[in-house]
N, C-alpha and C positions, 0 to 999 in steps of 0.2 A: 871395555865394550859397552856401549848404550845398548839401557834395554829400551821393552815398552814403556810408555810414557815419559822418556824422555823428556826434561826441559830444561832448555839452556838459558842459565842465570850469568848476567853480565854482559850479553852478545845484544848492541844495537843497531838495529839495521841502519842508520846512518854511521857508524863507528867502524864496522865492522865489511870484509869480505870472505866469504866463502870460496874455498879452492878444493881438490879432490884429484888425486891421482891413481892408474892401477901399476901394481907390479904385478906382473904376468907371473903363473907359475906353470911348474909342465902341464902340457895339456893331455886330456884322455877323452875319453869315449863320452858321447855325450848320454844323461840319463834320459829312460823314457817316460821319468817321470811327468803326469800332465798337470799341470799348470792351471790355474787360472786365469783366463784370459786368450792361452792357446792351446794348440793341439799336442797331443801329448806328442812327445820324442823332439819337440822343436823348440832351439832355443828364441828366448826371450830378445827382445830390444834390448843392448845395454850390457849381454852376457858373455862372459870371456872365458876359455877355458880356464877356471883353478885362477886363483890368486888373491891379492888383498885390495880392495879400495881404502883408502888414507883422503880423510875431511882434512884442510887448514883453513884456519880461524885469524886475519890478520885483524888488528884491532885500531890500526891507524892509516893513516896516508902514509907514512916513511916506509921507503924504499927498500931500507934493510931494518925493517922490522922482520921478526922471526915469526914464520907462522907458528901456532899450537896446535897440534895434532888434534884430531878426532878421531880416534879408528876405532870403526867398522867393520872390523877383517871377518873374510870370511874362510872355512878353512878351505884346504885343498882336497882332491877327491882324492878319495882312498888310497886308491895306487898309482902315486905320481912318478910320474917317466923319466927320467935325466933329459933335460932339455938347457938351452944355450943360456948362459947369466941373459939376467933380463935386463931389456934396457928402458933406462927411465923415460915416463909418460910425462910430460912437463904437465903443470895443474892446470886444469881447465876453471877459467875465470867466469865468473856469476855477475852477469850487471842487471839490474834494476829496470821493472820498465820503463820502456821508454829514454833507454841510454844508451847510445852509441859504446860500442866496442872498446875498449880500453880508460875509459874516464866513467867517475864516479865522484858525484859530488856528498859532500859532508857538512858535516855543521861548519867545521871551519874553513875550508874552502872546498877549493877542486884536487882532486888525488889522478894521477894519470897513470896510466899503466903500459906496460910494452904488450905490442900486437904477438911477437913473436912469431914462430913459424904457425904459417897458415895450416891451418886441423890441426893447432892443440888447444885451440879455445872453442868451446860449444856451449850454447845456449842448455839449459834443464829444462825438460819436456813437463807441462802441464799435467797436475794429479793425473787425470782424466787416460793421459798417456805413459806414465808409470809404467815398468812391466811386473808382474808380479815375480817377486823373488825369491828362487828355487829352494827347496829344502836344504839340507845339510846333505853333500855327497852328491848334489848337481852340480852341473858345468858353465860359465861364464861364458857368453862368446863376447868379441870384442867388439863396442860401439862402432855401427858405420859411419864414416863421414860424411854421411849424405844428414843426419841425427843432427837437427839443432836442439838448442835448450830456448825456452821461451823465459824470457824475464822473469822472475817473482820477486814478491818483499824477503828479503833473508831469513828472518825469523820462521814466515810461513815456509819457505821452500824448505829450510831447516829440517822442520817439525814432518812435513811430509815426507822428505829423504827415510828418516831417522824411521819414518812410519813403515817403508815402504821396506825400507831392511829388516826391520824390524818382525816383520814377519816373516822372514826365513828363517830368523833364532828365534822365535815362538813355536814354530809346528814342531808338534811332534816328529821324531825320530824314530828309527827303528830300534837304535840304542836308546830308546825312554826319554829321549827329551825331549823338551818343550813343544807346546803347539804352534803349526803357523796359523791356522786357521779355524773359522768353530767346526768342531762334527757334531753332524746330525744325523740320529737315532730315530726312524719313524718309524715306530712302533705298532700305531693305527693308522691308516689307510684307508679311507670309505671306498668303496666298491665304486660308485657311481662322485664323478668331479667334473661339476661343469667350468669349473672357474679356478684358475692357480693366482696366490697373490702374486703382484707385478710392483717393482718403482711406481711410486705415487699414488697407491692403493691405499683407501683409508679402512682398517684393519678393527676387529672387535677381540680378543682372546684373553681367555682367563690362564694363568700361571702360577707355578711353585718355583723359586728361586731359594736353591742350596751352594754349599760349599762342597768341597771333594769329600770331607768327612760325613757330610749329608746332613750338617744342620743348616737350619731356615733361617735366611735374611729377610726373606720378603715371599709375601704373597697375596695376588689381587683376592684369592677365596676370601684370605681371611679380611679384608674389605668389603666384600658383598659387591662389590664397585669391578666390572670388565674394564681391560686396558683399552682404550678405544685412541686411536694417532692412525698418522699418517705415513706411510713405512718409506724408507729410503731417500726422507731427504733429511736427513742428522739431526732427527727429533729425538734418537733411539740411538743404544749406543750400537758402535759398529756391529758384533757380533748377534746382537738382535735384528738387527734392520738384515743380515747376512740368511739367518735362521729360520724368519719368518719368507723369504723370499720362494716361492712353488707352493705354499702349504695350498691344501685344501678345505674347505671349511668343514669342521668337524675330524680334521685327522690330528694326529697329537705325535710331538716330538719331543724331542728331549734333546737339548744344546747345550756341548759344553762347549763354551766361552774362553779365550785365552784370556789373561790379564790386558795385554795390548788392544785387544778387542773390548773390552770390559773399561774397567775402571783404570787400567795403567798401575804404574807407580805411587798414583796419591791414594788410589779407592775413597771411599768414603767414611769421611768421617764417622765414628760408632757405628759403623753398620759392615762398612765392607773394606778389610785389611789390604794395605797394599798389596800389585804382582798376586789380586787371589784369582784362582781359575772358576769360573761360575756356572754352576748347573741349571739350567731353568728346563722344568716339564711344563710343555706350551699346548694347550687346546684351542683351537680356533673355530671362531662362532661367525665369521660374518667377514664381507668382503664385499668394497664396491668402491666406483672411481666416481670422480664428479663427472667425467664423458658418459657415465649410463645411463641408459634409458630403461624403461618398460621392458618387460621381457615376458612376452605371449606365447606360449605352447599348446596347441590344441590337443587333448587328450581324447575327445570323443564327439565326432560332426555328425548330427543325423541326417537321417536320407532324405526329407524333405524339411527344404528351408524357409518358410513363405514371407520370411523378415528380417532384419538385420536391426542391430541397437544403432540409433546414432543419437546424436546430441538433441537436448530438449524432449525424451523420449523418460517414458516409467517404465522400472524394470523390476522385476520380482526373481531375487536370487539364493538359491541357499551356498554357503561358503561355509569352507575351516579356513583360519587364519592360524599362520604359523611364523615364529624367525625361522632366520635362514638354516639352524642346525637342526631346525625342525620341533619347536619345544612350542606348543600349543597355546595361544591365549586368547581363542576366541572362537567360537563358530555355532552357526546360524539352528543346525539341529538339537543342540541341547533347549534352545530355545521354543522349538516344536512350531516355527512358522518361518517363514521368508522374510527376507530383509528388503524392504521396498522400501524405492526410491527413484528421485530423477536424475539422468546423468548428463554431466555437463552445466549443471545449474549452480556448482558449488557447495551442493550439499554434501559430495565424496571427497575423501581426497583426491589429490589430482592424479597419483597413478593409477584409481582405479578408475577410475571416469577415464582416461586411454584405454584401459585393457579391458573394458566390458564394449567399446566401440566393437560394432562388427560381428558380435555373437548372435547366433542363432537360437530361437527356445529352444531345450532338449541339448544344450552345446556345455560341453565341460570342458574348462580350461586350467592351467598354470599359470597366473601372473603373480611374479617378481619385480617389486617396488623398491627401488633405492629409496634409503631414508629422504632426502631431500624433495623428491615427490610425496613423500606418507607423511610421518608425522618430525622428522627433522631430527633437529639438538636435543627437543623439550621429553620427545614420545610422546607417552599415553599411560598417566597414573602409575600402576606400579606394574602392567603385566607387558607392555611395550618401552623396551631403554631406550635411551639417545641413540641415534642415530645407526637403527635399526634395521635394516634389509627386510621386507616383510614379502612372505611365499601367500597366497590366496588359491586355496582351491575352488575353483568356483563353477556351479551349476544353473545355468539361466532358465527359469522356467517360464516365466511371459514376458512380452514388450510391446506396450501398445504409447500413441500420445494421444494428447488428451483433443485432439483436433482428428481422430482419427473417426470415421462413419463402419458402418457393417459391409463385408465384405464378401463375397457372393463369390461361390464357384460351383461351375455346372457338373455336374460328376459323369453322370445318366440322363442323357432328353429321347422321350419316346418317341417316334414317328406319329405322324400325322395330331399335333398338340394342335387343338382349336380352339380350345380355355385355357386361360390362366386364371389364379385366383386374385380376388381382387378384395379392399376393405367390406366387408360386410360378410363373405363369404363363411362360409361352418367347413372347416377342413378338420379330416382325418389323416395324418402320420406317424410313421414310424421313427425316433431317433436315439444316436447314440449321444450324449453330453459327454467333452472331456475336457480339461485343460490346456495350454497351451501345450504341456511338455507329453501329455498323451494320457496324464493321467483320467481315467475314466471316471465319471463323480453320478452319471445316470443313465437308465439307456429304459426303452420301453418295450424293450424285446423282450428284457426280462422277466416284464408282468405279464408279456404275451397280450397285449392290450395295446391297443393305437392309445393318442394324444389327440382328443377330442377337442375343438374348441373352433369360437369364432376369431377370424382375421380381422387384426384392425380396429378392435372394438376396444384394446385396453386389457384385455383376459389375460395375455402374457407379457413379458417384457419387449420392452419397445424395441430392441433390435431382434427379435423372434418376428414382433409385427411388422417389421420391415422386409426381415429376411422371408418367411413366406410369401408375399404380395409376388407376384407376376409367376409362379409357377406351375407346371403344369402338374397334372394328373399323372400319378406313376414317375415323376420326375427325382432325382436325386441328386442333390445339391448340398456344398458343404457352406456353411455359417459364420463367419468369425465376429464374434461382439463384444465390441470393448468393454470394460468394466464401467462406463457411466451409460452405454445403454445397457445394459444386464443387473447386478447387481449390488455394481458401486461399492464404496471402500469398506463397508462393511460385512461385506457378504453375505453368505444363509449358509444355518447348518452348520454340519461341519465337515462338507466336502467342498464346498466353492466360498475358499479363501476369499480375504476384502483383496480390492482392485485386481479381482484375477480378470483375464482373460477367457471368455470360453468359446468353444468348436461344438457344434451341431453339426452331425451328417445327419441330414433329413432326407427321407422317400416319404412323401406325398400319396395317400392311399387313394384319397379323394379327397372332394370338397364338393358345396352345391350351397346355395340360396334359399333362404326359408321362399321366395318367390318363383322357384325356379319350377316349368311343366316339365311334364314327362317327353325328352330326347326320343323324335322315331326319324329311323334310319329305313329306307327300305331296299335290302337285299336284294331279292329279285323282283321285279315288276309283277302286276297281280294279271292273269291269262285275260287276254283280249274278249273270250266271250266272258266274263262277270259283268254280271250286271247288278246285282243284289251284293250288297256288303251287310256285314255284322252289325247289328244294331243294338240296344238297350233290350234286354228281354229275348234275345234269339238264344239259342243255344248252340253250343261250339265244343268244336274237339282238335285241339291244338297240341303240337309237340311243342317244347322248348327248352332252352338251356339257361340257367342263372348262376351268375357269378355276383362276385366284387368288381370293382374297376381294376385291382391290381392282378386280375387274371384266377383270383384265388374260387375255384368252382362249390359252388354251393349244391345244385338240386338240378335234376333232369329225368324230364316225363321218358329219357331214353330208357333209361336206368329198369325203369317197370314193363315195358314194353309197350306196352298201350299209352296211347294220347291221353293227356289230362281234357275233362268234360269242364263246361262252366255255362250257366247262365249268366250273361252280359246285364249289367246293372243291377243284379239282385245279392249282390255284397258276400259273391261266394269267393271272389279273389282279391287281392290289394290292388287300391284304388288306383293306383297307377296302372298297374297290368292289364284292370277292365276297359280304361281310356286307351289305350296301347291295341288293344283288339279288335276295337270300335274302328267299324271302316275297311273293315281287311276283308278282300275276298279269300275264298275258296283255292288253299296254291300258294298264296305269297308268301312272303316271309320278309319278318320285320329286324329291327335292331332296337332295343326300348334303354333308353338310360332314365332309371327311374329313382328320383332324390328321394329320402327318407322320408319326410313327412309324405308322400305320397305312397310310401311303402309300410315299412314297419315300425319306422318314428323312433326315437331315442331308445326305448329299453330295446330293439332289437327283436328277434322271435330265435325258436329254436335253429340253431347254427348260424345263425344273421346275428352279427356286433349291432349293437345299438347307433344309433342315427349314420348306416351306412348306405350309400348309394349302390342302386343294383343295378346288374347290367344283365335284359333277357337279350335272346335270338327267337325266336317264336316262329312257329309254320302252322297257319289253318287248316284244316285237313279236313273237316266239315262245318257245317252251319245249319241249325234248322232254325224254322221262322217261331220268336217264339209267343207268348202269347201275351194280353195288354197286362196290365198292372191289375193283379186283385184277379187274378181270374185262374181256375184252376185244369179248364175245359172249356172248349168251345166248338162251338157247331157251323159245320163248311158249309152248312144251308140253313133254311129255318129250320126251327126244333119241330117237332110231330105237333099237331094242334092241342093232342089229350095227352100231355106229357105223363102224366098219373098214372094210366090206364096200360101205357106202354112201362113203365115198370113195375106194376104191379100183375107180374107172371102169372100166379095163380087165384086173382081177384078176391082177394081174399079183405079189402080194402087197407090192408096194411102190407108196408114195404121194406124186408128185414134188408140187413147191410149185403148179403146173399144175391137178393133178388134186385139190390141197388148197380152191386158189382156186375152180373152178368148182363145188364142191360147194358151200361157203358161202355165194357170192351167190347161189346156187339156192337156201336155205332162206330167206336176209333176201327176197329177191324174189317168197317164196311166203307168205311170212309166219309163218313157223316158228321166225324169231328175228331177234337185230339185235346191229349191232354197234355198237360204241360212241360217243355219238354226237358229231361236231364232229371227230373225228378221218378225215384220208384212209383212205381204204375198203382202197384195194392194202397201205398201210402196216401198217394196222391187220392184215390176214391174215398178212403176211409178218412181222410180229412173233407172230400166234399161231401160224404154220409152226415159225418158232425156237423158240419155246417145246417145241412139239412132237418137233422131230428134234433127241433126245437127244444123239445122237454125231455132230451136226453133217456127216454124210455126203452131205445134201441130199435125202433123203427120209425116211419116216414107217415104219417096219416098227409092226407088228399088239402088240409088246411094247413099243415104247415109248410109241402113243397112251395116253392117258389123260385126264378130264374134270377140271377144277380141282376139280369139288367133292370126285372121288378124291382129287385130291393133297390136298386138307387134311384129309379126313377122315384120310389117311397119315398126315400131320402130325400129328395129334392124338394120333394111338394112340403117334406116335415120342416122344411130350412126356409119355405115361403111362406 
């Protein structure tokens, strides 16, 4: 009986022909054993019930040369039936290809053979079609005649016959003998397999290789060195290229090997005894074909995308790098910054420069890299081997290029925007700063404080100065500025990384012109009889309301119930407001947008932010005329001729504060004059008594009264 590794010494395939016959034995029930190659309960191509196949070996051209047997018997099944003598199979003849039916040339000449009866000569079917053959106690059916044999060289058909028997007396039996084939043990199992090895898979696995006794021939560990080949084309011996065939990367088996499968008959020299059965415990690390490509899994899309990566673009990413069974050699966080770069330029490898195409900031992916896109044969120092599968987790945080401008979006536009601001302009907003991926790096909210400053002038970074320009009042607009208008590659601080990206959501509080008047709007129309407006020095009593421009309410004369009073140009209200007034009759009502400098100016006043634009509503509700400049009183007719004599009540030639007072409210009460008006009445006397008592003695003698308009007439002459 030929075992595994068979080799036939003496037989040359010019010398020689191969011949083969069956003797039929009783037939029985077929087994349901399943097969490799078919479904179980079905016989094989080739199989007959029970009996023996018999090789001959003729060694010349003569005629009646005797063949030499070869058998191959296989036994018969169990319980064989009484069935009719069998009757002989004549040999089926083997020709060469590319040779007609009966002739076969040789060294020495041509050899001829008889045809004989037609279907007892058939061609042998190609390895590829082979059937595999059944264990010990399965059943033969008989070759159809429909079954050619293709040509082969003799030695090779030989060897593959021999093989292909060879493994029905290799498998194990149920009576303990021999293997036909390897079993596998899979022990581990990973939970999650995206990929089984296939024919033609180029394979990475570390292994322990024993005998049945369980000592060690070999092992990649004790190398430091993974087996890395190409599985299923005879790189590997059979029963490996068989074992490693489904695995998944990281699951682990354990193969025993028949000797047929293994090493045969010869084994190896010192190392592995002939006919030995071979143990390997197999872990698999890695698995890829040269048809792979990239392999992109989106793990997490944000909700808004305003950009995508493409080629010639910089992109700022944090990443873990991993091989395929997951065993860490790199990643971007222990590092405490992003890995920036451009992609497409050739400064990545080439699978990552595909698997970052397409991503959004805020986007987290899975790219898987066949070695031959990464780093290939060579790797990478000592923490990437040859031909590597490389997993990247990867988090995209900004991408901008370097051709890219500031990018404006309207969020909130108010009704009726009549300004925009424009370079020169002093604006007041409120914003949030964040990164591309959302990360938040400032906001002004926080200090409860606007962002003062002039547009255009240089004060902030130049895509700020760009991105404010044309926006309205109360406007809210978001910002995106590349890192060479912003910050550039080295950042600030240490919340806005070099070459980041940043996002401004800006609302717009105000803004105004160191040049700018005071905005009057008017409300209602002032009543058809006015004829007399507010002047400089009248006195007024006006309701109003004051805000901010963003609606935010500061102060109202409602609040108290009564109108707020004012004298008109005598610097009792902000200069804006007094201009604001100026003009208005009795009834109207205005709308005043009054700029800072015309208001309360940079430091702001109590509940007023510094250099902020105010916005009144104003309604006059009286006016009186008031009096010229420098004057405290005045008389609707001439004064009395003896003005002395008229205040001095009980002639007494002197005029206490007393007899000063009762005299003046007797002329305003009779309508003879007035004093001035919005001011306390007592006050107002007792400041024109001081005026009057020169020498501060607390009364009026007759030389020192005098009327203002003496005194500047005095004046005048003293200046000539």
């Amino acid at each position: 009986m030929l075992q595994p590794g068979f080799r036939t010494r003496g037989l040359r395939k010019k010398d020689s022909e191969l011949f083969f016959k069956w003797e039929s034995a009783p037939t029985s029930r077929l087994s349901r054993t399943s097969l490799p190659g078919r479904a179980p309960g079905r016989r094989a191509p080739g199989e007959r019930e029970g009996g023996k196949l018999q090789f001959f070996v003729v060694h010349s051209c003569d005629s009646n040369a005797q063949p030499r047997p070869l058998l191959l018997s296989h036994p018969p099944s169990p319980a064989p039936r009484p069935a009719p003598a069998p009757s002989p199979l004549p040999p089926f003849h083997v020709d060469p290809p590319g040779r007609g039916w009966g002739r076969r040339t040789g060294r020495g000449g041509a050899c001829s053979g008889r045809r004989g009866e037609e279907g007892w000569r058939r061609r042998l079917p190609r390895l590829s079609s082979l059937p595999a053959v059944p264990a010990p106690g399965t059943m033969f059916r008989a070759v159809s005649p429909s079954h050619t044999f293709l040509g082969l060289p003799l030695l090779q058909l030989l060897l593959l016959l021999v093989q292909a028997v060879g493994r029905g007396l290799g498998r194990a039996s149920p009576a303990g003998g021999p293997l036909e084939d390897v079993v596998i043990e899979r022990y581990h199992i990973p939970r999650v397999c995206p990929r089984e090895v296939q024919m033609g898979d180029f394979v990475r696995y570390h292994y322990n290789g024993t005998f049945e006794d369980g000592k060690k021939f070999d092992s990649s560990y004790d190398r430091s060195t993974l087996v890395a080949i190409v599985v299923g084309v005879g790189r590997l011996i059979t029963g490996m290229d068989r074992g490693l065939m489904g695995m998944c990367v990281n699951e682990r088996r354990r193969l025993i090997v028949p000797p047929h499968l293994g090493y045969g008959s010869i084994g190896v020299a010192g190392l592995i005894p002939p006919d030995a059965t071979l143990y390997f415990d197999v872990v698999l690390l890695d698995v890829w074909n040269k048809a792979d490509t990239v392999q992109v899994s989106t793990l997490l899309h944000p909700a808004h995308c305003p950009r995508t990566v493409q080629d010639s673009d910089f992109v700022r990413y944090h990443y873990n790098g991993t091989l395929l069974d997951g065993t860490a050699f790199d990643t971007s966080y222990s590092r405490g910054g992003t890995y920036d770069t451009y992609v497409g330029s050739g400064w990545l490898i080439k699978g990552m420069d595909q698997g970052l195409l397409g991503m959004c900031p805020g986007e987290r992916r899975k790219i898987i890299i066949p070695p031959f896109l990464a780093y290939g044969e060579k790797g990478y120092g000592t923490v990437i081997p040859p031909q590597a599968s490389l997993v990247f987790h990867v988090l995209l945080i900004d991408v901008h290029n370097p051709k890219d401008t500031v990018q404006l979006e309207t969020l909130e536009l108010p009704p009726g925007c009549i300004r925009r601001a424009v370079a020169g302009d002093f604006m007041r907003y409120h914003y949030n700063g964040s990164l591309m991926d959302g990360t938040l790096f400032d906001s002004s909210y926080s200090r409860n404080h606007t962002y003062n400053t002039y547009v255009g002038q240089g004060y902030i970074i130049p895509g700020m100065d760009q991105g404010l320009q044309g926006a309205c009042m109360g406007e809210r607009r978001r910002i995106t500025i590349p890192p060479h208008l912003a910050y550039g590659e080295n950042g600030t601080g240490d919340k806005i990384p070099g070459s980041a990206v940043l996002i401004f959501d800006v609302h717009v509080i105000d803004f105004h012109n160191p040049g700018d008047p005071v905005e009057i709007k008017i409300l209602s129309p002032p009543p058809e009889t006015c004829n007399e407006t507010a002047k400089p020095g009248d006195f007024v009593r006006y309701h109003y309301n004051c805000s901010l421009l963003d609606g935010t309410k500061l102060f109202s004369s409602h609040d108290y119930g009564d109108p707020q009073e004012a004298t008109l140009g005598a610097n009792k209200v902000i200069e804006g407001l007094d201009k604001g007034l100026q003009g208005m009759c009795v009834g109207e009502r205005r709308q005043l947008v009054v700029p800072p400098h015309l208001a309360h100016g940079e430091s702001g006043a109590r509940g007023v932010p510094g250099s902020a634009v105010l916005l009144f509503a104003v309604e006059l509700v009286s006016r009186e005329e008031g009096l010229p400049t420098g004057y405290l009183f005045v008389w609707h007719e001439d004064p009395p001729a003896n003005l002395f004599e008229g205040l001095d009540l009980n002639k007494d030639g002197e005029v206490p504060l007393e007899e000063f007072s009762t005299f003046i409210k007797a002329q305003v009460s009779e309508g003879k004059g007035r004093l001035m008006p919005g001011q306390d009445p007592e006050k107002t006397i007792a400041d024109m008594f001081q005026n009057q008592d020169r020498n501060q003695d607390g009364k009026i003698t007759v030389e020192e009264l005098k009327l203002k308009s003496d005194e500047d007439q005095e004046r005048v002459h003293e200046e000539l």
